[in-house]
C-alpha positions as a Markdown table, in Angstrom:
| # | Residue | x | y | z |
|---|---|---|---|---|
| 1 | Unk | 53.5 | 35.9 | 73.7 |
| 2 | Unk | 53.0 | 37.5 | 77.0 |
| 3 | Unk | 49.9 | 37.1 | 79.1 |
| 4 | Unk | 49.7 | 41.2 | 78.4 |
| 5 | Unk | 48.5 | 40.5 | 74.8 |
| 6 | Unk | 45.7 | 38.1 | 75.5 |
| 7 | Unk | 45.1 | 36.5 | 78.9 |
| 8 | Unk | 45.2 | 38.9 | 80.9 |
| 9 | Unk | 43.1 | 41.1 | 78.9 |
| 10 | Unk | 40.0 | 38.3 | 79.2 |
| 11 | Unk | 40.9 | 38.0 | 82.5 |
| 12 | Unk | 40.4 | 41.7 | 83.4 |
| 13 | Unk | 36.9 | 41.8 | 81.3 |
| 14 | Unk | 35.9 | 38.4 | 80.1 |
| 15 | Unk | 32.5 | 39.9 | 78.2 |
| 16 | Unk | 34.7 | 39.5 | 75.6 |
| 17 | Unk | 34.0 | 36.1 | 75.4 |
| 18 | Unk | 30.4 | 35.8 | 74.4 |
| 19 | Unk | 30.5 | 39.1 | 71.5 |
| 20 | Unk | 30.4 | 39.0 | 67.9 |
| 21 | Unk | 34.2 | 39.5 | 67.9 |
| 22 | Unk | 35.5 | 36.4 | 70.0 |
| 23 | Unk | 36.7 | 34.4 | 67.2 |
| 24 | Unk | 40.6 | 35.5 | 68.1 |
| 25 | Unk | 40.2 | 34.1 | 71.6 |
| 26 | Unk | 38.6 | 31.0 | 70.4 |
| 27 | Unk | 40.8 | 30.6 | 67.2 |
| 28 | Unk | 43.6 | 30.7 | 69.8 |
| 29 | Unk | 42.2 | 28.4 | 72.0 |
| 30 | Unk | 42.0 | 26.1 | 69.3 |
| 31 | Unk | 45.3 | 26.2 | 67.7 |
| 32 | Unk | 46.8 | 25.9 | 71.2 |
| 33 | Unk | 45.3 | 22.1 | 70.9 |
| 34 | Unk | 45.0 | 21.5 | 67.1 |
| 35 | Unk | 47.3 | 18.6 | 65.7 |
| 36 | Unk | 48.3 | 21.0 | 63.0 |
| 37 | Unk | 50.3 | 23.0 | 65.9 |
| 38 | Unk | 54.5 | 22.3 | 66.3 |
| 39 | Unk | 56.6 | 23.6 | 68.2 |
| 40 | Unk | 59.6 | 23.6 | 66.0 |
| 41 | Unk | 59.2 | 27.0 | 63.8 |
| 42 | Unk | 61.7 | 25.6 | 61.1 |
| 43 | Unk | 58.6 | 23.0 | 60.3 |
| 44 | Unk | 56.1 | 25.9 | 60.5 |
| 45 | Unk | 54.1 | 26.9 | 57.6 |
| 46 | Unk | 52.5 | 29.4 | 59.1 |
| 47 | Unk | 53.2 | 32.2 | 62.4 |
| 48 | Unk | 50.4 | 32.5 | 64.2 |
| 49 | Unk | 50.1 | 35.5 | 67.1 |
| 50 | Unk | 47.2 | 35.2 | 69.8 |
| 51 | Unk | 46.5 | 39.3 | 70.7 |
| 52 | Unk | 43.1 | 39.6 | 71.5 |
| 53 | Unk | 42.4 | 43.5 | 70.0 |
| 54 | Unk | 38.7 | 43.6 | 70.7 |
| 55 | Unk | 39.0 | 42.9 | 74.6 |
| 56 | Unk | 39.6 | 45.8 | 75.5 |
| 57 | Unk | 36.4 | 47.3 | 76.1 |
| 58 | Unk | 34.6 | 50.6 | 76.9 |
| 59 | Unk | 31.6 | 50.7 | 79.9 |
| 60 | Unk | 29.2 | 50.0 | 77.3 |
| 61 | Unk | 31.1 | 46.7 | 75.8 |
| 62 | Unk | 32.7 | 47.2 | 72.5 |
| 63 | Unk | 36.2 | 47.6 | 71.4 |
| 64 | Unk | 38.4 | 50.8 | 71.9 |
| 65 | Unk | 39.4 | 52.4 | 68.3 |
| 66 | Unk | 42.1 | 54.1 | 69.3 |
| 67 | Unk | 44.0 | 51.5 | 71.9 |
| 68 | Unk | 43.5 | 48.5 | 69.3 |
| 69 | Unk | 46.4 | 49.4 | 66.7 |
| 70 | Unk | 48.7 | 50.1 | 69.8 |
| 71 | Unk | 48.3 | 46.9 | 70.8 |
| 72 | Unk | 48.9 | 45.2 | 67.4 |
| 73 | Unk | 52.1 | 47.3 | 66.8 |
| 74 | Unk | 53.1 | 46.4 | 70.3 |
| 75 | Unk | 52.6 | 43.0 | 69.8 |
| 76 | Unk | 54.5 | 43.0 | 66.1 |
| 77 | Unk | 57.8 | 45.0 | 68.0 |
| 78 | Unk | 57.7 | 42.0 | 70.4 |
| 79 | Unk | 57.7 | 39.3 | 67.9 |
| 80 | Unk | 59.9 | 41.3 | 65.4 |
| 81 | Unk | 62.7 | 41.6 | 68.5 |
| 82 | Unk | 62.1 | 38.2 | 70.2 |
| 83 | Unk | 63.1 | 36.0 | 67.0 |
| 84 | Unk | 64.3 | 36.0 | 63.4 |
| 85 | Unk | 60.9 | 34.9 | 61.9 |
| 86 | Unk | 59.2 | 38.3 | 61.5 |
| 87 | Unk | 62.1 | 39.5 | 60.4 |
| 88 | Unk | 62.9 | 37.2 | 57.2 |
| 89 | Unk | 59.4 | 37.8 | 55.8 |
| 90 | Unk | 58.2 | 40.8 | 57.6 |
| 91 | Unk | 55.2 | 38.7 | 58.4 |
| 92 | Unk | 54.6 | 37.5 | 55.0 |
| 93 | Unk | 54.3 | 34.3 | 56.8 |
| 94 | Unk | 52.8 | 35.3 | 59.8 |
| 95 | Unk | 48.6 | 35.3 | 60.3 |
| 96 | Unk | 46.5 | 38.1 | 62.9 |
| 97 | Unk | 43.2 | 37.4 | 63.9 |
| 98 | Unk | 41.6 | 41.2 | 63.1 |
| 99 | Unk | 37.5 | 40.7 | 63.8 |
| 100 | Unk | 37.2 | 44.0 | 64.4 |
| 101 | Unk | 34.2 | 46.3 | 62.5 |
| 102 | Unk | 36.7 | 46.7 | 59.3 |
| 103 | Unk | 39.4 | 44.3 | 60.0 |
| 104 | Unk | 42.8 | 46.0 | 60.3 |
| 105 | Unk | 41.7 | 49.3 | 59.9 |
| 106 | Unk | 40.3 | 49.8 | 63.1 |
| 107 | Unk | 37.7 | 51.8 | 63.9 |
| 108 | Unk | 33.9 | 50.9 | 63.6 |
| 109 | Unk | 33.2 | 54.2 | 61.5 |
| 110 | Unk | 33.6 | 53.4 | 57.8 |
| 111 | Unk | 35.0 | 57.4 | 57.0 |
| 112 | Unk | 37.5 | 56.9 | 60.3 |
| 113 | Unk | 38.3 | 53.3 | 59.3 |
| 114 | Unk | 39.6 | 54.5 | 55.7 |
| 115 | Unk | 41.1 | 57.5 | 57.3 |
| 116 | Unk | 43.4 | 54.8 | 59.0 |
| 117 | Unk | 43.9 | 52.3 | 56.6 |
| 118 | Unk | 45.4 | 49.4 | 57.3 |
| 119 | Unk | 48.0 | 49.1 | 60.2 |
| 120 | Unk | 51.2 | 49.2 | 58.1 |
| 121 | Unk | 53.1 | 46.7 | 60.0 |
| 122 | Unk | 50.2 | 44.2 | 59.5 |
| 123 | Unk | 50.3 | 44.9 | 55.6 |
| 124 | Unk | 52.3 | 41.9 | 54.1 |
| 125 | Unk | 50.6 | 39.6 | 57.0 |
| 126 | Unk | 47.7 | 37.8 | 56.1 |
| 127 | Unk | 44.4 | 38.7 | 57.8 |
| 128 | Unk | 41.4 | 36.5 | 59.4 |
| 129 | Unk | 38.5 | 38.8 | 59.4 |
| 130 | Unk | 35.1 | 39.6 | 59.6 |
| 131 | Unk | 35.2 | 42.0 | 57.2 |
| 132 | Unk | 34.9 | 41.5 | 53.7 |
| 133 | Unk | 34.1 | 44.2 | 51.2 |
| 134 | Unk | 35.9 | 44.2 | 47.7 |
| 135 | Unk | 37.3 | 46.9 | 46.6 |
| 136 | Unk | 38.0 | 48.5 | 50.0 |
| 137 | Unk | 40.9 | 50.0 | 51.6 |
| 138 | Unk | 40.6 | 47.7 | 54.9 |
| 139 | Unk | 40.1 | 44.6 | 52.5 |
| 140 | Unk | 44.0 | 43.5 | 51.2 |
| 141 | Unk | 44.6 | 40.7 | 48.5 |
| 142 | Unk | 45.1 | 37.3 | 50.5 |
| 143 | Unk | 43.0 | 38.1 | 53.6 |
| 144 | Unk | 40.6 | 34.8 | 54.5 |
| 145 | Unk | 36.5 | 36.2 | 55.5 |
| 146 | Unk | 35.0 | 34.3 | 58.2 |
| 147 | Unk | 31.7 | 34.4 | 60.1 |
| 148 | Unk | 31.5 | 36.6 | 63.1 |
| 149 | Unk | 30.8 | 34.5 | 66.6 |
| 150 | Unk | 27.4 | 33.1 | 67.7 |
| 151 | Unk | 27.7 | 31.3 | 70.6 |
| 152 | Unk | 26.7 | 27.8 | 69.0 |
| 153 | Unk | 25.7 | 26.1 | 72.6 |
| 154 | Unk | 23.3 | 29.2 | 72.9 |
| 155 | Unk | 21.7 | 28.4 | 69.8 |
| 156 | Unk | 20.8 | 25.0 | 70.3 |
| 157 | Unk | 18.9 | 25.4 | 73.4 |
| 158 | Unk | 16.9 | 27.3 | 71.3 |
| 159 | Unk | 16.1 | 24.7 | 68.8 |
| 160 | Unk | 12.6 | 24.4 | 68.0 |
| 161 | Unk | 10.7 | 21.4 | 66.5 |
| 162 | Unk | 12.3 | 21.3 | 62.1 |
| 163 | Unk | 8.1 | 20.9 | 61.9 |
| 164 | Unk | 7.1 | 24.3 | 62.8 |
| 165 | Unk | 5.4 | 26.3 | 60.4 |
| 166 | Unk | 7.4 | 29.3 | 59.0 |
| 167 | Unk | 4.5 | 32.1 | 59.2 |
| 168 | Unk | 6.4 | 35.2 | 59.3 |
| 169 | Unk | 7.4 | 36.2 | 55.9 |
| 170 | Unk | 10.4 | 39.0 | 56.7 |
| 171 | Unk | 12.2 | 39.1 | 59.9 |
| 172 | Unk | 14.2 | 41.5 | 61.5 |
| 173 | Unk | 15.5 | 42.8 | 64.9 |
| 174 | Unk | 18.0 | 45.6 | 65.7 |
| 175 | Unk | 18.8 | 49.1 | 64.7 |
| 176 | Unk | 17.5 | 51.2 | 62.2 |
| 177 | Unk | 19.2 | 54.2 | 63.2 |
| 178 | Unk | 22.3 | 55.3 | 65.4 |
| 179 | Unk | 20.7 | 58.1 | 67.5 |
| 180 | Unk | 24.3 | 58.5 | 69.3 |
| 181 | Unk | 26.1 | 58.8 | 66.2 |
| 182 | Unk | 23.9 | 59.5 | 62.6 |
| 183 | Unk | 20.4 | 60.3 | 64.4 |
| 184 | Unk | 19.4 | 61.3 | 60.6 |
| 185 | Unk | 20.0 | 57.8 | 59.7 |
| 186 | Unk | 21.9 | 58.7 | 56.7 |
| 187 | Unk | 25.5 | 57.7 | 57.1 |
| 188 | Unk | 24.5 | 54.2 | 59.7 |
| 189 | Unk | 24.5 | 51.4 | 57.5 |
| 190 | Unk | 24.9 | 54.2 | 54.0 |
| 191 | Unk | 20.8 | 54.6 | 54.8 |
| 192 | Unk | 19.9 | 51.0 | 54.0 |
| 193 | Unk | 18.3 | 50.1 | 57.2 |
| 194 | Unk | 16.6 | 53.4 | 57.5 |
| 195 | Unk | 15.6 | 52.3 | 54.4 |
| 196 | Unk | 13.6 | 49.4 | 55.2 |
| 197 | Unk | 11.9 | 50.9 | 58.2 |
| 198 | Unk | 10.5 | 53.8 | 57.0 |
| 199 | Unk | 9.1 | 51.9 | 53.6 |
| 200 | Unk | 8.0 | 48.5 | 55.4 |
| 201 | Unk | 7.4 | 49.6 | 59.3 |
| 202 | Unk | 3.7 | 49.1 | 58.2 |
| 203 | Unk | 3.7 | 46.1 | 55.9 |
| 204 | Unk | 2.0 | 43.6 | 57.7 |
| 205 | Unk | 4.8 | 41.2 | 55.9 |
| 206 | Unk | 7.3 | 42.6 | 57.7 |
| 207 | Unk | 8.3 | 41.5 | 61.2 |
| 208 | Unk | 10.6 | 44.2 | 62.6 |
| 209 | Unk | 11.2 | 45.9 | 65.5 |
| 210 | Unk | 14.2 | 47.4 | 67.5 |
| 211 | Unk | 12.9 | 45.4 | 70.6 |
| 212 | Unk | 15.3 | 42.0 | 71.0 |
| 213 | Unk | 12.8 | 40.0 | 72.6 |
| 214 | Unk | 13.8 | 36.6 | 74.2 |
| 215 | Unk | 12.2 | 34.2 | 71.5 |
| 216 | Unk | 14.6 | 36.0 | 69.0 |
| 217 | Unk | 15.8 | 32.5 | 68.0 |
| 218 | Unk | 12.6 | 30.9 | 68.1 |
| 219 | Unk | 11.3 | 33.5 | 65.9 |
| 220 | Unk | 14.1 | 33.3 | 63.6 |
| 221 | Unk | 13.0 | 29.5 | 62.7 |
| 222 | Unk | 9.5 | 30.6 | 61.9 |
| 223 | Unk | 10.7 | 33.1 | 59.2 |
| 224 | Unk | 10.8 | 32.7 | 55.7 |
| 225 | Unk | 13.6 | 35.5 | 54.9 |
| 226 | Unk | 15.9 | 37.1 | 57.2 |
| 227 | Unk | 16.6 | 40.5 | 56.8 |
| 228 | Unk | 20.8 | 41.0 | 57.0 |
| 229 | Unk | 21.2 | 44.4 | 56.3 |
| 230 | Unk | 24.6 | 46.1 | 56.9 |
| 231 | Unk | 25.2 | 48.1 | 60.1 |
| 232 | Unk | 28.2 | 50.5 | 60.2 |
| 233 | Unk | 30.1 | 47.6 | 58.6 |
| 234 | Unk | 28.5 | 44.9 | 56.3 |
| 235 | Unk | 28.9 | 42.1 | 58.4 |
| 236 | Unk | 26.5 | 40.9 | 61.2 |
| 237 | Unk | 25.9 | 38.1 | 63.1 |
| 238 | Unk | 22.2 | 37.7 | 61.8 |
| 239 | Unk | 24.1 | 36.1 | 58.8 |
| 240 | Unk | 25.3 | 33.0 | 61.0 |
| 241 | Unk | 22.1 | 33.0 | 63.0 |
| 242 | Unk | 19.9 | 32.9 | 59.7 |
| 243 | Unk | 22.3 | 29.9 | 58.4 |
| 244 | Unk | 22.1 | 27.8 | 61.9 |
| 245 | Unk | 18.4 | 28.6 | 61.5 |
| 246 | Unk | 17.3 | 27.8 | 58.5 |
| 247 | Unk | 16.0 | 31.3 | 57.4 |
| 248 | Unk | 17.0 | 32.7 | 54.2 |
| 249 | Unk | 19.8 | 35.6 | 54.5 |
| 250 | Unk | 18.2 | 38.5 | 52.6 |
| 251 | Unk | 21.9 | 40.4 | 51.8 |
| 252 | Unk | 21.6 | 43.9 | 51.8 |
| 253 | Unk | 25.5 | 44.8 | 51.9 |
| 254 | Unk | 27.0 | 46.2 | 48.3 |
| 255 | Unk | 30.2 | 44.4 | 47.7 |
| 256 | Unk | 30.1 | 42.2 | 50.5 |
| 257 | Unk | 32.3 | 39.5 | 51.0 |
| 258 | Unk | 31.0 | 36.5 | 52.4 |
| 259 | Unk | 32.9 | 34.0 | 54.4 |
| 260 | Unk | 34.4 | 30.3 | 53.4 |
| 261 | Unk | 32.3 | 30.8 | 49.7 |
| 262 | Unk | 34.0 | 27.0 | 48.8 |
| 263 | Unk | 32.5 | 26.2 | 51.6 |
| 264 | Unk | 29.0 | 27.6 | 51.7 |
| 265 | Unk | 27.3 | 28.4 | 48.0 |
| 266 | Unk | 25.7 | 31.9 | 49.4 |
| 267 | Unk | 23.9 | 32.3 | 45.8 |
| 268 | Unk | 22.2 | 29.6 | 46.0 |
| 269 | Unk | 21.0 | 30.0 | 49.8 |
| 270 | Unk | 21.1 | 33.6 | 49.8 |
| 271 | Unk | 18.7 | 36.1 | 48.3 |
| 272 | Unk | 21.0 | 39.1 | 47.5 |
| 273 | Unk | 19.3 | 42.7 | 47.1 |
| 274 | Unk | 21.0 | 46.6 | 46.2 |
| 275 | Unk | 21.0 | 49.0 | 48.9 |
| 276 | Unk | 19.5 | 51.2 | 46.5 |
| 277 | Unk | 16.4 | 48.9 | 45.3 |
| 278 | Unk | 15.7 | 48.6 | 49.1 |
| 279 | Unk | 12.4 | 50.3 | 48.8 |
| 280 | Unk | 11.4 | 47.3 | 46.3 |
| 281 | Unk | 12.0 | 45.0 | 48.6 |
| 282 | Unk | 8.6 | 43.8 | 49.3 |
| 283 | Unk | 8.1 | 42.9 | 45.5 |
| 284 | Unk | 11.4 | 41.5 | 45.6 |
| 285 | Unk | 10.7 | 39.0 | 48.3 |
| 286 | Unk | 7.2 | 37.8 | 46.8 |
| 287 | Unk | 8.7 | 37.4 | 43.4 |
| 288 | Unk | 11.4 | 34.6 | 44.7 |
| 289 | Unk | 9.6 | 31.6 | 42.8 |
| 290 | Unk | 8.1 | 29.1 | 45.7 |
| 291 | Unk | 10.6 | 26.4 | 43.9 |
| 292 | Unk | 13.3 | 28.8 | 44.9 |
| 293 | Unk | 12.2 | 29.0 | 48.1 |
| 294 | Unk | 11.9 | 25.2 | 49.0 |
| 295 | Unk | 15.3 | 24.6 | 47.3 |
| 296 | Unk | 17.2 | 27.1 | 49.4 |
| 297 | Unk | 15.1 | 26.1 | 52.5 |
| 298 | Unk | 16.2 | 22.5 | 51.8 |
| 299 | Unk | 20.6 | 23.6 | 51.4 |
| 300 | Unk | 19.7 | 25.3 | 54.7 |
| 301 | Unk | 19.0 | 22.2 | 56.7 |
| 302 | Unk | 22.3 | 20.9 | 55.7 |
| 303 | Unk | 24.1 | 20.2 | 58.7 |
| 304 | Unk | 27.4 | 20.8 | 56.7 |
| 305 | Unk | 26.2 | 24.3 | 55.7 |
| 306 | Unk | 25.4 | 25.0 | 59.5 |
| 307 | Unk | 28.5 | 23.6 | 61.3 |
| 308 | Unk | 30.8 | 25.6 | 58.5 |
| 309 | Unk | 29.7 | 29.2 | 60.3 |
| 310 | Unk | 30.2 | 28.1 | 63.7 |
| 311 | Unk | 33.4 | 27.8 | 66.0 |
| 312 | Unk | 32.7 | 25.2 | 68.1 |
| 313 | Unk | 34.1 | 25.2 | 71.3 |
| 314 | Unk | 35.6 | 21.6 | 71.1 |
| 315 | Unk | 36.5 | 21.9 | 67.7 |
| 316 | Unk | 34.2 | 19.5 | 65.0 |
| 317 | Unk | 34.9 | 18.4 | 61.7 |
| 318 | Unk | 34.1 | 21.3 | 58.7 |
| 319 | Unk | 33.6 | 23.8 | 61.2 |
| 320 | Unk | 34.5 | 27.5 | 61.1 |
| 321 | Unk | 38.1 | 26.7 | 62.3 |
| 322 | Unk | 38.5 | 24.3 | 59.7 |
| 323 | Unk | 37.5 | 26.6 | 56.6 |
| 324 | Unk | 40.7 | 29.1 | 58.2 |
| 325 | Unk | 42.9 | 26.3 | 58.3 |
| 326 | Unk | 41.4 | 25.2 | 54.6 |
| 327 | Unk | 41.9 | 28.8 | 53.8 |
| 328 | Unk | 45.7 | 28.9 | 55.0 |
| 329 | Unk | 46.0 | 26.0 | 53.1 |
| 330 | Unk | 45.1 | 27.3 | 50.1 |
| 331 | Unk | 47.8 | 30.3 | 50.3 |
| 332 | Unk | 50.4 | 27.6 | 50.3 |
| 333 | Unk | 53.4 | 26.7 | 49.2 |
| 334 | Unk | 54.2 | 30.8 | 49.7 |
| 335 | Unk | 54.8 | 32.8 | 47.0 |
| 336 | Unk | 57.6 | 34.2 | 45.5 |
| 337 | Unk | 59.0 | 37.1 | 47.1 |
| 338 | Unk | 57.6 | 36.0 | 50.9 |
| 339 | Unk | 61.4 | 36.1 | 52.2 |
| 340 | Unk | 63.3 | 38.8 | 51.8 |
| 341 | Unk | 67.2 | 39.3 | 50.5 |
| 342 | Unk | 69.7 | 39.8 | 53.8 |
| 343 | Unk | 68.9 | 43.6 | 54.8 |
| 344 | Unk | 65.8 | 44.0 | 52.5 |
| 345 | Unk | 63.1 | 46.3 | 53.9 |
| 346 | Unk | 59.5 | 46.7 | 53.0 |
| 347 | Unk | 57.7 | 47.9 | 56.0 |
| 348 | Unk | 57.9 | 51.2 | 57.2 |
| 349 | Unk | 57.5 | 51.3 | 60.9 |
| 350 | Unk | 57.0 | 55.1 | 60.9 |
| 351 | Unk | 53.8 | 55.0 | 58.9 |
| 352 | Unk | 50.7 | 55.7 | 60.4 |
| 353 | Unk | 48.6 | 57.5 | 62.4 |
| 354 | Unk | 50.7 | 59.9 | 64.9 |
| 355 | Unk | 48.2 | 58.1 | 67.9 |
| 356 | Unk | 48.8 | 54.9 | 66.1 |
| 357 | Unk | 52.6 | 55.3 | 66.9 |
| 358 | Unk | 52.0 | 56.1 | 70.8 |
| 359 | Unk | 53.3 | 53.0 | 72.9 |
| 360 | Unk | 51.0 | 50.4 | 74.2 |
C-alpha cells in the first residue's frame, strides 16, 4: 500500500500510537514479521490491508468521523485497481482492521454511526474490531471482537506486590457525563453511567471519581470489582486493564460482545449487570457469594487469561494477535459463494453517504 495509507499518517501525528485504537498499527506491524505472512498471493488465505483510519486526529486526539470512510474507500479503489484479488471476491477474502468507536460505521455517536451504516465497500470483507454489539447495524456476521489497546509495557511498571490487600470494594474512573455533547447525561453511555453516579456518588463502597489520578493502576489491583460501564460505545479499555489486573469486570453494556470468548470464559470472570438494574447495583455486588468471588479472583491471575487481551509489542504466544489469527482461522476453508462468476457484481460503489463518496 502506499506510505499515504499508514506511515505517513503516524509519522505526521504518532499520538496515535499509545490510544485505545492502535491495534491496526500494531496488527500491521505484526503481520509484516509473522511466519504466517507470504508473499505469493496465490498461497494466500487471507488479504490483509494496513490503513491506519484512526490516525488521523483532531487537536484534542481522537479520530476524525467524517475523513475515516474516505480513507477506507480510497484505500479499497487502490487495491480494487492495483490487482485482480479484490476483484474476484470483492474482498470476501480480504480483512480491515476497523477499531474505531462502532467498527465500520464510523462515527463515535451511536445515532450518527447507524445513520452511516457500514461502509458498503467493506461489507463482504471481514472486520477486526473493537466493537461488538449483537444485533447492531455496525456488527456484520463474520466480524472477529478484539480488546481495545493498553499499552502492556505501561502496565507492568505498575505491578504491585499479588499480596496486597484488595480494600476497595467498586472502582471506577472516567466520565459520567459528556458536558460537550449530552450535558443531561441521557444519551452518553444510554444514561448508564449517569446512572451510577448519581445513585452511588455517596456510598462509601464506591470508589469513583472523574479525576485520573497517577496510581490509577495501583488502585485498580486493590479493587474487588471494576466498574466497565459503556461510554458512547460499549467497549472500553477498563475491560483489558481490569483483566491484566486482576479486578473483576463489572459489565454494564446490553448486548455486548466480548472479545476472543474461546479464549477468555467472560461468565465465569465477569460479573455481568442490565443498564436498567443499574440503581441495584450495590445489592448486586454484595450478593456475589465470597466463593464466587475467590473463584473468579483465582481465573484472573491466570497468566493465559492476561496475555490473551494484550498485543504485545514483540509478539508472545496466546496473545491478542494470536486469538485474530485463531479467529481467521476459524472462517476457513471460505465459504461457498466467496468468489464470484466472471463479471458478477455485489458491491455497489455508489452507496453511501454523499460525504462518504468525496475523494480522499
Amino acid at each position: 500500500m502506499p506510505r499515504k495509507y499508514n506511515q505517513y499518517l503516524l509519522e505526521k501525528d504518532n499520538r496515535c500510537l499509545y490510544h485505545m485504537f492502535a491495534a491496526e498499527i500494531f496488527m500491521h506491524q505484526f503481520l509484516l514479521a509473522s511466519a504466517v505472512r507470504t508473499m505469493d498471493p496465490e498461497e494466500a488465505d487471507w488479504f490483509y490491508t494496513p490503513v491506519y483510519t484512526t490516525c488521523d486526529l483532531t487537536q484534542q486526539g481522537f479520530p476524525l468521523p467524517f475523513r475515516a470512510p474516505r480513507m477506507m474507500r480510497s484505500a479499497v479503489q487502490y487495491i480494487a485497481a492495483t490487482w485482480p484479488y479484490w476483484n474476484r471476491t470483492e474482498g470476501a477474502d480480504h480483512f480491515f482492521l476497523a477499531p474505531h468507536d462502532f467498527g465500520a460505521c464510523f462515527h463515535y455517536q451511536e445515532e450518527r454511526a447507524i445513520e452511516r451504516g457500514i461502509l458498503p465497500v467493506l461489507r463482504r470483507a471481514t472486520l477486526v474490531q473493537t466493537f461488538g454489539q449483537r444485533n447492531h447495524v455496525c456488527m456484520q456476521e463474520g466480524s472477529i471482537t478484539i480488546p481495545p489497546y493498553a499499552n502492556p509495557q505501561k502496565m507492568q511498571a505498575h505491578l504491585i506486590s499479588p499480596g496486597t490487600p484488595r480494600s476497595i470494594f467498586a472502582y471506577f474512573r472516567g466520565l459520567f457525563y459528556d458536558m460537550g455533547n449530552d450535558p443531561e447525561g441521557g444519551y452518553y453511555a444510554r444514561g448508564a453511567r449517569a446512572s451510577v453516579w448519581e445513585n452511588f456518588k455517596d456510598n462509601p463502597l464506591f470508589d469513583m471519581s472523574t479525576e485520573h489520578p497517577s496510581t490509577y493502576y495501583e488502585d485498580m489491583q486493590r479493587a474487588i470489582f471494576c466498574l466497565c460501564p459503556l461510554g458512547w460505545a460499549p467497549w472500553s479499555p477498563r475491560l483489558v486493564e481490569a483483566v491484566v489486573f486482576g479486578c473483576i469486570p463489572v459489565i454494564i453494556a446490553d448486548d455486548i460482545v466480548l472479545p476472543f470468548a474461546d479464549a477468555i470464559p467472560w461468565d465465569q470472570i465477569s460479573v455481568f449487570v442490565p443498564e436498567a438494574d443499574v440503581p441495584r447495583l450495590d445489592s448486586i455486588l454484595a450478593s456475589v457469594p465470597p466463593e464466587d468471588v475467590l473463584r473468579k479472583q483465582r481465573l484472573l491471575a491466570s497468566p493465559a487469561m492476561k496475555q490473551a487481551v494484550l498485543f504485545h509489542q514483540p509478539a508472545q504466544p496466546r496473545d491478542a494477535f494470536d486469538q485474530v489469527l485463531n479467529g481467521l482461522a476459524r472462517k476457513l476453508p471460505h465459504r461457498e459463494g466467496v468468489f464470484l462468476r466472471p463479471g458478477q457484481k455485489v458491491i455497489d460503489w455508489n452507496a453511501g453517504q454523499y460525504d462518504d463518496l468525496k475523494p480522499w
